[in-house]
Structure formats: C-alpha cells, structure tokens
C-alpha atoms as an extended CHARMM CRD file, in Angstrom:
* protein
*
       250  EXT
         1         1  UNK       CA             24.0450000000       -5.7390000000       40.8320000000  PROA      1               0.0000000000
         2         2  UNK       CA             26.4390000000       -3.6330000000       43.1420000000  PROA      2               0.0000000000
         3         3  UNK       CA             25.4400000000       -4.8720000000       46.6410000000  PROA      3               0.0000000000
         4         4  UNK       CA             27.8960000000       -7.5810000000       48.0140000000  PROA      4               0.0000000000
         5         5  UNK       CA             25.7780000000       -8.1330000000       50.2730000000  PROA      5               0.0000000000
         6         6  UNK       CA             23.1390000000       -9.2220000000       48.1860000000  PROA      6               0.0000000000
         7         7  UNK       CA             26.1460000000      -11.1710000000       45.9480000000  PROA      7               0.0000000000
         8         8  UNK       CA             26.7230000000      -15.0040000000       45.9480000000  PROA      8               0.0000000000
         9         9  UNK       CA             30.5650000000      -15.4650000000       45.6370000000  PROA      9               0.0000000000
        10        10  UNK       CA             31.1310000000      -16.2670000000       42.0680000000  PROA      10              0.0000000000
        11        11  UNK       CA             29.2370000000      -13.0010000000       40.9720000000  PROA      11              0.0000000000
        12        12  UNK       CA             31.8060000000      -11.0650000000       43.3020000000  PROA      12              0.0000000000
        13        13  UNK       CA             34.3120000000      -12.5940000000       41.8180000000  PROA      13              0.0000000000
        14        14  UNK       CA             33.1640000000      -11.5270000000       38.5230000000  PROA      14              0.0000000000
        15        15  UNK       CA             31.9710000000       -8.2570000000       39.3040000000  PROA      15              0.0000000000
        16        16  UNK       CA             35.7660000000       -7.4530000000       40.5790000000  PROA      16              0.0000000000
        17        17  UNK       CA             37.3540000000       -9.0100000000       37.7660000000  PROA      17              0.0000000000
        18        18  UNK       CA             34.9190000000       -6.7200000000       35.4150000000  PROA      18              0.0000000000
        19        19  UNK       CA             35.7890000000       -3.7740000000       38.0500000000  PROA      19              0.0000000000
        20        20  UNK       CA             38.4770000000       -4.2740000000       40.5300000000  PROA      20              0.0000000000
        21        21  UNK       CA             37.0190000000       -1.2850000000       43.1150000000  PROA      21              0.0000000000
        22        22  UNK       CA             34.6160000000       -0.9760000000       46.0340000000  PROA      22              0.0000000000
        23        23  UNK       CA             32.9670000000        1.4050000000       47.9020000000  PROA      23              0.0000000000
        24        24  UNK       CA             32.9920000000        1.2680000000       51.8010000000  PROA      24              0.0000000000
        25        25  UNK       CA             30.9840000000        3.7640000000       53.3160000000  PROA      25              0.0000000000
        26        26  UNK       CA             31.5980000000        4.5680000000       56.9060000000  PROA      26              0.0000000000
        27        27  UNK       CA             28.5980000000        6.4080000000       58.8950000000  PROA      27              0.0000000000
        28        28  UNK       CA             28.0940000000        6.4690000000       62.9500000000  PROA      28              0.0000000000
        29        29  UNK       CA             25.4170000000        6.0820000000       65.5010000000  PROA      29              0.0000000000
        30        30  UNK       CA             24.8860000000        9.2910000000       67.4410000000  PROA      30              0.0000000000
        31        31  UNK       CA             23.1570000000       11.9090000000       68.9680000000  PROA      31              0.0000000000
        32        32  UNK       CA             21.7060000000       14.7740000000       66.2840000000  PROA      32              0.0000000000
        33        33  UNK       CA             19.6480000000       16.6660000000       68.1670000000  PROA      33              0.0000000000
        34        34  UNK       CA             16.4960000000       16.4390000000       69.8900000000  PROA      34              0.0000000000
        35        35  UNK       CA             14.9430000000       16.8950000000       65.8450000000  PROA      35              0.0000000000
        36        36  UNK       CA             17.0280000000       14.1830000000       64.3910000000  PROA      36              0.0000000000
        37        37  UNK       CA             17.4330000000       10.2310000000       64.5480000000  PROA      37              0.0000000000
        38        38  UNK       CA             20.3230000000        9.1200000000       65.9530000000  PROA      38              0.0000000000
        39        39  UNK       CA             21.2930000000        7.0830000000       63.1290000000  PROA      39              0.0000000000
        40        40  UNK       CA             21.5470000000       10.3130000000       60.4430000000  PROA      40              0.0000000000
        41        41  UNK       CA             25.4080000000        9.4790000000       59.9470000000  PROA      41              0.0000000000
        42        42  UNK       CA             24.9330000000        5.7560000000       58.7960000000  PROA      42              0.0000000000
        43        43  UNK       CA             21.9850000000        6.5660000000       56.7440000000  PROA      43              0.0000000000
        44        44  UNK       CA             23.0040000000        9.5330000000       54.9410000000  PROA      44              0.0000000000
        45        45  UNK       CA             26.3220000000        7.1250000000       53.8970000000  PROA      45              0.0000000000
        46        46  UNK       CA             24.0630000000        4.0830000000       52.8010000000  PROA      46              0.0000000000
        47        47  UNK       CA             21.8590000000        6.0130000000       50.8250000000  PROA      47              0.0000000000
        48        48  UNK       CA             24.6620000000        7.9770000000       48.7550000000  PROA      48              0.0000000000
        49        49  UNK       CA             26.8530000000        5.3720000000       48.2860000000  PROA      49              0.0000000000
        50        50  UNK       CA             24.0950000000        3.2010000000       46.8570000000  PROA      50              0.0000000000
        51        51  UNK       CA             22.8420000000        5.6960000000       45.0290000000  PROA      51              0.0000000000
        52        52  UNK       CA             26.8030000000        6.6000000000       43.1620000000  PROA      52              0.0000000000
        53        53  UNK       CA             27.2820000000        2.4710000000       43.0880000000  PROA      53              0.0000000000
        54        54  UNK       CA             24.6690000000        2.3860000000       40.6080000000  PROA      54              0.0000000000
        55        55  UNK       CA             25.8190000000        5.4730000000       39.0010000000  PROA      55              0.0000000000
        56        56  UNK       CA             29.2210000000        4.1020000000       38.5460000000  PROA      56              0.0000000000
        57        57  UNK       CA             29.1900000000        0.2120000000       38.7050000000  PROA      57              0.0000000000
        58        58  UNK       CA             31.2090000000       -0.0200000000       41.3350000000  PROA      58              0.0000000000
        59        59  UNK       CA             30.5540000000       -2.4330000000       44.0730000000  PROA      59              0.0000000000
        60        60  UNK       CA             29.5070000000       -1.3010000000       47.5520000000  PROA      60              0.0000000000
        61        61  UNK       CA             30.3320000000       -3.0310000000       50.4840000000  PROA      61              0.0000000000
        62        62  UNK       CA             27.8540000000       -3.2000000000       53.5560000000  PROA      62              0.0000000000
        63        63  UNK       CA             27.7330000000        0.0890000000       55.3280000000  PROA      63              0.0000000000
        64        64  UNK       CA             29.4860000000        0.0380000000       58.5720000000  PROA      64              0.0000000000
        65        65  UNK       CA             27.0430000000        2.3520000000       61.0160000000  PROA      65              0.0000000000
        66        66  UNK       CA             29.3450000000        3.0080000000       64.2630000000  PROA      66              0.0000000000
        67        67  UNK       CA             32.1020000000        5.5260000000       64.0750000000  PROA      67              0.0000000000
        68        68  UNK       CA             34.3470000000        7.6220000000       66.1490000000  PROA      68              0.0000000000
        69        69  UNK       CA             31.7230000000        9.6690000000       67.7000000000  PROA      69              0.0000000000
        70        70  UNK       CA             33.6050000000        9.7380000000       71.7270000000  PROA      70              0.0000000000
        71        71  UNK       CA             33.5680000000       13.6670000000       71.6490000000  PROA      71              0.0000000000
        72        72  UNK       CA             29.6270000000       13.6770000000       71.8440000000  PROA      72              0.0000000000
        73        73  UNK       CA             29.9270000000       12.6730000000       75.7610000000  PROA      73              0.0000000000
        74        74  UNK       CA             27.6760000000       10.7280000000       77.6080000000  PROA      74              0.0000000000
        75        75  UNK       CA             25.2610000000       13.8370000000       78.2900000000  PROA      75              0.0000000000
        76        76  UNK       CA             22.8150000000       12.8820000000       75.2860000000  PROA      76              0.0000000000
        77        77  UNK       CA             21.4270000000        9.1580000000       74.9940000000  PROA      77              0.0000000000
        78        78  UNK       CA             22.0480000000        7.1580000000       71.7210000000  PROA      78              0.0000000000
        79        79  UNK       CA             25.3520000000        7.9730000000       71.2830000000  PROA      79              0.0000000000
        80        80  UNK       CA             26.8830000000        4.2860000000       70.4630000000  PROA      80              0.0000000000
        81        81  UNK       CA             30.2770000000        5.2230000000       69.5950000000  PROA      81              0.0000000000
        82        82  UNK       CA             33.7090000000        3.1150000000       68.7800000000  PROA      82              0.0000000000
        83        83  UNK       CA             37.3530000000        4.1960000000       70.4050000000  PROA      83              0.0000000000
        84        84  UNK       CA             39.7600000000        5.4470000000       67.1080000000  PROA      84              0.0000000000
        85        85  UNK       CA             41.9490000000        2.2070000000       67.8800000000  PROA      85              0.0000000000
        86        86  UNK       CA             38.8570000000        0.4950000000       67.0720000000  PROA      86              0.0000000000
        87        87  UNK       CA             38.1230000000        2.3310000000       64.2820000000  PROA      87              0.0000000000
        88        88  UNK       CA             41.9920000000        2.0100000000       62.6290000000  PROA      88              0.0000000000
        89        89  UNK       CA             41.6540000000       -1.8700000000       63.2940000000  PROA      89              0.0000000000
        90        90  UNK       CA             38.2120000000       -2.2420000000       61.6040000000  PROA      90              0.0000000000
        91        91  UNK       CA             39.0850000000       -0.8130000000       58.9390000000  PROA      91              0.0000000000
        92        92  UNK       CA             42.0220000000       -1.8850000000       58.4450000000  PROA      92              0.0000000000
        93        93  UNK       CA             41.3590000000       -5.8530000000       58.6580000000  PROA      93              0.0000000000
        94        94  UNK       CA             37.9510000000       -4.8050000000       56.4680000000  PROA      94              0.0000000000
        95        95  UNK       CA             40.3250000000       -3.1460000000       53.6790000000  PROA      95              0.0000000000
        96        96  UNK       CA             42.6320000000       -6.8500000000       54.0620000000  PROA      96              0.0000000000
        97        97  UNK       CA             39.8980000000       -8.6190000000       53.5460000000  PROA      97              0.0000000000
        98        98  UNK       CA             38.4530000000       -7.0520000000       50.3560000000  PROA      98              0.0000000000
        99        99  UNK       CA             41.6570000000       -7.1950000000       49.0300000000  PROA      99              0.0000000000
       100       100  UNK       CA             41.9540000000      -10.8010000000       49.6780000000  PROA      100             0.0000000000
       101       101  UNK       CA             38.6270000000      -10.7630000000       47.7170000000  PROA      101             0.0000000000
       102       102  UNK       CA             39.9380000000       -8.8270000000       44.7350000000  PROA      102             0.0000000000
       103       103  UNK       CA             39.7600000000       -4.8510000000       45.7690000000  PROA      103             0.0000000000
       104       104  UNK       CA             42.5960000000       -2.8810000000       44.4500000000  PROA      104             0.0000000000
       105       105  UNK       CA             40.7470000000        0.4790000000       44.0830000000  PROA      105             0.0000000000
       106       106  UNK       CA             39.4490000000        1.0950000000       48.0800000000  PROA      106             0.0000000000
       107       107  UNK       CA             37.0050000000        3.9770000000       47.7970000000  PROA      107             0.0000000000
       108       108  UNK       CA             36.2650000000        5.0880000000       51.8530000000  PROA      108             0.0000000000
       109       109  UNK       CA             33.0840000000        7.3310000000       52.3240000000  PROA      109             0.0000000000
       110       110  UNK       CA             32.7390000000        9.0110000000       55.5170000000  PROA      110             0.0000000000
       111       111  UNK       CA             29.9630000000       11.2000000000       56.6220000000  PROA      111             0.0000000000
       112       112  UNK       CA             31.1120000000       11.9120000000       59.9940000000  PROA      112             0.0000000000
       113       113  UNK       CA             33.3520000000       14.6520000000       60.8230000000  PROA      113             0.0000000000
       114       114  UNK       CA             35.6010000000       12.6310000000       63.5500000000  PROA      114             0.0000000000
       115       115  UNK       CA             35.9990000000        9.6580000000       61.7330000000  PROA      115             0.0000000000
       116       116  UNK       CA             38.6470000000       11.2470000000       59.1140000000  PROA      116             0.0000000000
       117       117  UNK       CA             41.8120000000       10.9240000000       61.4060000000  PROA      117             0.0000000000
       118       118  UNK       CA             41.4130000000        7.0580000000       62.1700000000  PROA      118             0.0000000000
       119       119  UNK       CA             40.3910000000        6.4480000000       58.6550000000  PROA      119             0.0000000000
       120       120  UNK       CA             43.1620000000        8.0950000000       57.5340000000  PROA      120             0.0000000000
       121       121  UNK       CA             45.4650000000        5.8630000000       59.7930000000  PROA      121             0.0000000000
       122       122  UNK       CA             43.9650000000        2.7260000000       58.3100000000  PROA      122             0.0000000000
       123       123  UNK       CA             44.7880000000        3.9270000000       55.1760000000  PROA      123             0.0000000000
       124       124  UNK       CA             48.5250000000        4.2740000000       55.7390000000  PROA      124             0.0000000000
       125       125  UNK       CA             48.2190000000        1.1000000000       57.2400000000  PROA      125             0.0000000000
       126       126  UNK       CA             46.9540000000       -0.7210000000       54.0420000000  PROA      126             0.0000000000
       127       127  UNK       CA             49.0000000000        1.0570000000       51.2320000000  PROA      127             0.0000000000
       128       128  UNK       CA             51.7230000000        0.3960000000       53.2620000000  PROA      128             0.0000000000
       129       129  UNK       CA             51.1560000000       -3.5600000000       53.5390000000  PROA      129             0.0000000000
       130       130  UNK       CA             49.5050000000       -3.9320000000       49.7920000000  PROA      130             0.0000000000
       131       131  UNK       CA             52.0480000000       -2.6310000000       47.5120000000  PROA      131             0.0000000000
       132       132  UNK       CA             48.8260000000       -2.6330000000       44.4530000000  PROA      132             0.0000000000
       133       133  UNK       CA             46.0890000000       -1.0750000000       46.7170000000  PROA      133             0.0000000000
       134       134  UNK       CA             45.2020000000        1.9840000000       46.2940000000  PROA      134             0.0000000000
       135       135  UNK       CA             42.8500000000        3.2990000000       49.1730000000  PROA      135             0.0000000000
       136       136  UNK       CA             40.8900000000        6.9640000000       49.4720000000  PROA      136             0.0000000000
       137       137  UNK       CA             39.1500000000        8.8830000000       51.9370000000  PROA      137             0.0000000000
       138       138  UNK       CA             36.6340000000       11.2260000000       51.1340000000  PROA      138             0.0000000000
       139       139  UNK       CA             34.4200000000       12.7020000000       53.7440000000  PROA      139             0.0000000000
       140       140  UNK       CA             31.1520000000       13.7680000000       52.2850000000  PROA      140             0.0000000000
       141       141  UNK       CA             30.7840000000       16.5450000000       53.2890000000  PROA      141             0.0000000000
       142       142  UNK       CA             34.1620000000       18.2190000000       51.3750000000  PROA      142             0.0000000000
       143       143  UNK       CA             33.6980000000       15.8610000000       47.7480000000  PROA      143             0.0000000000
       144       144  UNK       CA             33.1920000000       19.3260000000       45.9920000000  PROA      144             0.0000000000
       145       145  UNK       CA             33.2140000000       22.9210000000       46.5430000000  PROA      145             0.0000000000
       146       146  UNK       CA             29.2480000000       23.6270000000       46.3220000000  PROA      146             0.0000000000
       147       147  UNK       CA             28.5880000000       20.5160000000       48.6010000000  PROA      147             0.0000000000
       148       148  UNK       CA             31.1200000000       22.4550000000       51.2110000000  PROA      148             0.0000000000
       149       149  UNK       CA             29.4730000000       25.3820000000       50.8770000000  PROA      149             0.0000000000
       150       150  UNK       CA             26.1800000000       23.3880000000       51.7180000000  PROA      150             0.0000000000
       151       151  UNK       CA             27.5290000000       21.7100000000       54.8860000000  PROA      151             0.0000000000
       152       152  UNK       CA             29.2640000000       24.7960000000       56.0170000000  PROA      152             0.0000000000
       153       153  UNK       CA             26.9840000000       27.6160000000       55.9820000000  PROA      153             0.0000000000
       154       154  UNK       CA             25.6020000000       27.8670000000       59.2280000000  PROA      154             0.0000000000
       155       155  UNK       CA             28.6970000000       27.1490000000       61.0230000000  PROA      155             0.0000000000
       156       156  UNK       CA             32.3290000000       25.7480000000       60.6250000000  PROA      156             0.0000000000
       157       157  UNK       CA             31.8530000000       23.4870000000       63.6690000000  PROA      157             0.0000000000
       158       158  UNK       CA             28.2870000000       22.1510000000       62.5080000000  PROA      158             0.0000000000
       159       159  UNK       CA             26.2290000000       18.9750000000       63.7030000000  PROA      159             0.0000000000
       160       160  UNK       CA             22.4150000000       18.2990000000       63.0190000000  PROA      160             0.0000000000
       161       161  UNK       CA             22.6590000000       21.4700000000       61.2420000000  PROA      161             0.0000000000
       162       162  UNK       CA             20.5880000000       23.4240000000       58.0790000000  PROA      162             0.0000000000
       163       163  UNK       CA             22.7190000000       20.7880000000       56.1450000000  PROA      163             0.0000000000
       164       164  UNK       CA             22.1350000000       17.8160000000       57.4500000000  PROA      164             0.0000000000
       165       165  UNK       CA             18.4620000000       17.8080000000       58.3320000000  PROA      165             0.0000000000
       166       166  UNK       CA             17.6350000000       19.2600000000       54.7190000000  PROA      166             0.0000000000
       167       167  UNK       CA             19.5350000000       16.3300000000       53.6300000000  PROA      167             0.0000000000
       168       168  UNK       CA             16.9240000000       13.7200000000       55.6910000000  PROA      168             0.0000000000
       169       169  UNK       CA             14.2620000000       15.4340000000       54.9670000000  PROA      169             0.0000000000
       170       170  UNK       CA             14.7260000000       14.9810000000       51.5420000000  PROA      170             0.0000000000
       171       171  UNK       CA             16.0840000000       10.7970000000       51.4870000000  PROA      171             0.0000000000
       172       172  UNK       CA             14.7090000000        9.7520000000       55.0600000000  PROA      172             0.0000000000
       173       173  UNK       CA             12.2660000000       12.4990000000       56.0310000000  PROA      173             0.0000000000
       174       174  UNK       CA             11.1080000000        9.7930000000       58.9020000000  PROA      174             0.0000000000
       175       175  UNK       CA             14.3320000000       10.7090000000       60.4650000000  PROA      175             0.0000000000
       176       176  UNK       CA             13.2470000000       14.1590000000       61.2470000000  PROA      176             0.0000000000
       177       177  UNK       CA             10.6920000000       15.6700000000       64.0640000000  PROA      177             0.0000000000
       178       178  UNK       CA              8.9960000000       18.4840000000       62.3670000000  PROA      178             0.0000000000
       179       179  UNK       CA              7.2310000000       19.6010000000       66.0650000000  PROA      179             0.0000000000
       180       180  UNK       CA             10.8200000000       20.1080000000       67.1140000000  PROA      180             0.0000000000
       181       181  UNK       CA             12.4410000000       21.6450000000       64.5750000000  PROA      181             0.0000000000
       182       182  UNK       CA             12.2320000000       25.3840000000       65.4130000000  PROA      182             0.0000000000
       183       183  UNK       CA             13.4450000000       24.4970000000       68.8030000000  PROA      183             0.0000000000
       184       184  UNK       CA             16.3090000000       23.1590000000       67.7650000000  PROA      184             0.0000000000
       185       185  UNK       CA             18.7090000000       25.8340000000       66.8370000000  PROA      185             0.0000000000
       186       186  UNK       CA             22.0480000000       26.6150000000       68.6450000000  PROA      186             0.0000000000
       187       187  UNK       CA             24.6990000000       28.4230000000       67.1320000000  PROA      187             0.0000000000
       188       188  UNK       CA             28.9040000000       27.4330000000       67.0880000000  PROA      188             0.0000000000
       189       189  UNK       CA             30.5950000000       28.3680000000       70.1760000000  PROA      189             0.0000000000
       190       190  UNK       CA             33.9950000000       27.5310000000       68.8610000000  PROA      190             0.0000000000
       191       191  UNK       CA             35.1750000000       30.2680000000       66.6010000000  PROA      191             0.0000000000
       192       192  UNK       CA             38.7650000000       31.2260000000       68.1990000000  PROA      192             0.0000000000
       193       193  UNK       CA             38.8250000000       28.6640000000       70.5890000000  PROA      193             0.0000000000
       194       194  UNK       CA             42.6990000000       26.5790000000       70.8320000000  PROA      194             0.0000000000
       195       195  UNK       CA             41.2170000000       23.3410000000       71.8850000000  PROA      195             0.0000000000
       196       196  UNK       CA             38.9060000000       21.2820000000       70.4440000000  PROA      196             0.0000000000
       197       197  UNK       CA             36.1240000000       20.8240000000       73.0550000000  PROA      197             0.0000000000
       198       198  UNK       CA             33.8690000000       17.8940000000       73.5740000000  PROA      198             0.0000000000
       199       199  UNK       CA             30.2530000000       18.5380000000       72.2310000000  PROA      199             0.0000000000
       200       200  UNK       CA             28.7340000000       19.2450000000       75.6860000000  PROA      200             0.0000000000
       201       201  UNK       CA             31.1790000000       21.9580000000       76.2730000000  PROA      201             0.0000000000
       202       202  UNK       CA             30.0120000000       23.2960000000       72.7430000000  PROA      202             0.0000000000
       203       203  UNK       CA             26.6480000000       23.0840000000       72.2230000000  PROA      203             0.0000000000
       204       204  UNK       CA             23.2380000000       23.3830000000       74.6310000000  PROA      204             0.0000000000
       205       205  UNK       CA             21.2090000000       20.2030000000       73.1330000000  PROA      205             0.0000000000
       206       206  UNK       CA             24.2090000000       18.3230000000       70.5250000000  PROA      206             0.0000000000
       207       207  UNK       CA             23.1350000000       20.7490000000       68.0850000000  PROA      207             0.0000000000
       208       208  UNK       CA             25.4310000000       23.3960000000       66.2620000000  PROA      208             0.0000000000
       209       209  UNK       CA             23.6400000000       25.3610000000       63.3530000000  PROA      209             0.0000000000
       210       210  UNK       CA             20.0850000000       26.3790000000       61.9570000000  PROA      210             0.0000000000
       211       211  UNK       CA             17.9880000000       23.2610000000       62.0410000000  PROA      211             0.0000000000
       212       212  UNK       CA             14.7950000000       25.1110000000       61.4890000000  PROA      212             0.0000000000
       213       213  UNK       CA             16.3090000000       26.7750000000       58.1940000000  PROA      213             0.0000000000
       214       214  UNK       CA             15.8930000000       23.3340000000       56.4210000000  PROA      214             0.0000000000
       215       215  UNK       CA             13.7670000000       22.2600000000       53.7930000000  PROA      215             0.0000000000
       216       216  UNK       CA             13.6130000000       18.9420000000       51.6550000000  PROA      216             0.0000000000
       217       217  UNK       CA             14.5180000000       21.2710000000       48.5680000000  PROA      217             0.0000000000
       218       218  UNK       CA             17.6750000000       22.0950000000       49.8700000000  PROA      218             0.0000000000
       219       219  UNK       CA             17.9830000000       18.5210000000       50.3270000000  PROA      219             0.0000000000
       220       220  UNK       CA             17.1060000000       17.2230000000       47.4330000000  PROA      220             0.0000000000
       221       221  UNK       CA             19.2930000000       19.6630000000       45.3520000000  PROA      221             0.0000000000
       222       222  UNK       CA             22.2590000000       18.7680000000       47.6620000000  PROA      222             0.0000000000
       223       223  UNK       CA             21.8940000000       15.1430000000       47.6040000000  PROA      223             0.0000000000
       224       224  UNK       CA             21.8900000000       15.2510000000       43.9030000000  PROA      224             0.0000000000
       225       225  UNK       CA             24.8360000000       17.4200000000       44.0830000000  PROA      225             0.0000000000
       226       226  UNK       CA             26.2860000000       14.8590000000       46.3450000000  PROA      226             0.0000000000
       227       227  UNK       CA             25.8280000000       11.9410000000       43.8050000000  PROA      227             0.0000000000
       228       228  UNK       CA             26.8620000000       13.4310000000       40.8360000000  PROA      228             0.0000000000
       229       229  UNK       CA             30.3020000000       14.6910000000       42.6050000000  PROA      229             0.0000000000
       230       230  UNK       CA             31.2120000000       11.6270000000       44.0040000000  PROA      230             0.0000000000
       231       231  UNK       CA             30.4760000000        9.6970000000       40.7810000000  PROA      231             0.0000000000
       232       232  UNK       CA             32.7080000000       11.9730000000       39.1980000000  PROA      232             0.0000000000
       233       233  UNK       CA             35.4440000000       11.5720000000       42.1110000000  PROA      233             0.0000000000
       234       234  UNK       CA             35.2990000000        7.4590000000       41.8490000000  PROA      234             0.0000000000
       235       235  UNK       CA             35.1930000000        7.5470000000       38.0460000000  PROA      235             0.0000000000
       236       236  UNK       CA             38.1780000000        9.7750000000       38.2440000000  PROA      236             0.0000000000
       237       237  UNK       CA             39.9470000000        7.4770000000       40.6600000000  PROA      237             0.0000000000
       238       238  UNK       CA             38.8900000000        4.3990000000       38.2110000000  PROA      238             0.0000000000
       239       239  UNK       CA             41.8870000000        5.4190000000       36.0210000000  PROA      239             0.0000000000
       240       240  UNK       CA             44.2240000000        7.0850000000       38.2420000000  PROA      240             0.0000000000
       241       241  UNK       CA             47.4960000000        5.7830000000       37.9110000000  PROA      241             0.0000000000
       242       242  UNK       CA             50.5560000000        6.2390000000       40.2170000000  PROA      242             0.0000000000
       243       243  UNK       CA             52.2010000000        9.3940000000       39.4740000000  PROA      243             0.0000000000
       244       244  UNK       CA             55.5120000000        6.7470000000       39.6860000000  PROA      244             0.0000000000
       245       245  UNK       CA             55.8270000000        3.2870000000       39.2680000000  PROA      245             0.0000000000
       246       246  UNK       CA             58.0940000000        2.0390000000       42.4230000000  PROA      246             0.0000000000
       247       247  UNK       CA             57.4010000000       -0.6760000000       44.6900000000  PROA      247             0.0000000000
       248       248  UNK       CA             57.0650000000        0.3710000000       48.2780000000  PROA      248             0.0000000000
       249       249  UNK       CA             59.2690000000       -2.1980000000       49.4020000000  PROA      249             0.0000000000
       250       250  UNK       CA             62.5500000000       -1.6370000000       47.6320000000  PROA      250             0.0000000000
C-alpha cells in the first residue's frame, strides 16, 4: 500500500524504513471556467500522484486541495484560495512533520501555476533546518519536455485551457460541461505585458486558451505521458546523492 492515509502507524513506519520518500501533491480550489469544476487543480494532483505512487512505491501523502490561487480575484465564485504566507507555513510544518515520521526524500507535486514561488520558499526553509532532507518541487505541468509542449500550446499564460480540460476529460470527465465547451474559449492577453496582471484583468470568463479544442485522447495520451515522466523523475531522485558531502551547519 502507498496511501498514508489509508496506513496504520507501524506499516508507515515500515514502508519508510523499506523507502525513506514521499510524495506530497499540492493542487488548489479555483475557478476554471464556466466548462470546468472548480476543483480541476486538486484532482488532476490526486489522481497522478496516486497513479506514479503505485508506479514507484513511494508513499503518498494526503493531497492538500487549496493553493495560492489570490490572482483569480473575487470576480468568479469558487475561488477558495490560501495567502503565500499560508502556503510557506503549511508546507513547511507538513515537510517537519513527515520528517519527524521518517521522510528524507520530500517529493512536492504542484499542478498550479502560482503555487511554485511559496513552495519553493518552504523548501529553503526545510533543507535549511534538516541537514538530511532532501526536498523537490516539480510543477506538473514542466516534468518533461512533451508534457510542456502539451500544457503550453494554446498559450504561455494558460488556465482551463486545451490542456487541462483534455486532461479531465480523460481521468474525471464529470468535471467537464460538454454544453459549454465551445463557449468557452478566450485567448492570452498577456504577451508583452511588464506586469503580471490579476486574472480578471486577463481573461473575459477565468479562461485563457482553446477549451473547445479538447478531447479525452489528448488526455489520455498526456496523462500517461504525465505518469511515466514523473516516475522516471522520483526514481531518479531515489538515488540522487549530494553532489558534496558537507553539513549545512559548519
């Protein structure tokens, strides 16, 4: 088994002995589009995560379904969004904690865009209090070159996109509203912009992209790209060692 959730202590603390390394995916409740549930984020990282846990034998931990999503505004309901003070603290107490259970090998999987900077702050946070804990971030939607391609072709600035709602449609196709899908397009305003502007300043209904170019095909071919490159990642980052073997602290 690699749910701790679904763990009584003693086979956690054989499972980490056997593999001391966890995966903590990170999603977010908010607003996709008037074609997408709100809680695409969080899903999307549940699903993967459980499905490369059981690819690699590493344990998950429970997926944590609020993130940094503040930029979205208050113009579309079901945004439920965490400040990125929040966000650093979470993390970093959760990251104590599963080392204090036996974690030295912190895998971090984010699936949305704006959670990357705090994540990256609780990172530095932990390596820099747990001299043997290694932590990583990867954000789903960069894990390999073909998945960025994926994410990215209908817009550097996407959201609710071709992307994502192929990627629903092909592991929670109960997410998606197939009446509203050709509605839904609207394309990225922000090419050559100098600030980074808050979704309603961006985008005419929270979506940026193609929508109504998606298919469960697409979905299910990037999904499985999705799993096999993140195995690949984690397995990798099984045996990484330290380029250099020097304490932090001295």
């Amino acid at each position: 088994m690699t749910l701790l959730e679904k763990m009584p202590w003693p086979d956690v603390a054989e499972k980490l002995q056997q593999i001391p390394a966890a995966i903590l995916p990170i999603g977010a409740t908010e607003q996709h589009g008037p074609h997408m549930g709100c809680g695409m984020d969080a899903v999307l990282a549940d699903k993967l995560c459980k499905a490369v846990a059981k690819e690699t034998g590493v344990m998950m931990l429970p997926t944590m379904p609020y993130g940094c999503s503040i930029g979205h505004s208050q113009r579309w309901p079901g945004t439920i969004a965490i400040q990125p003070t929040t966000l650093i603290d979470l993390i970093k107490q959760m990251g104590d904690w599963a080392y204090y259970s036996g974690v030295k090998r912190l895998f971090i999987i984010n699936t949305h865009v704006t959670n990357a900077a705090p994540l990256r702050c609780a990172l530095e946070m932990l390596r820099a209090e747990h001299d043997d804990l290694m932590v990583s971030v990867i954000n789903s939607a960069s894990i390999s070159d073909r998945v960025k391609a994926f994410h990215f072709a209908d817009g550097d600035d996407w959201h609710a996109n071709d992307a994502e709602t192929s990627l629903m449609l092909s592991v929670a196709a109960d997410m998606v509203d197939m009446e509203k899908l050709n509605e839904a397009d609207d394309p990225d305003r922000t090419d050559g912009l100098v600030f980074a502007h808050p979704v309603n300043r961006t985008s005419t209904n929270g979506v940026t992209g193609q929508p109504s170019l998606a298919t469960k095909q697409k979905g299910d071919q990037a999904f499985q790209w999705m799993v096999e490159d993140l195995s690949e990642l984690i397995q990798s980052g099984l045996s990484e060692q330290p380029p250099l073997d020097q304490s932090y602290f001295n």
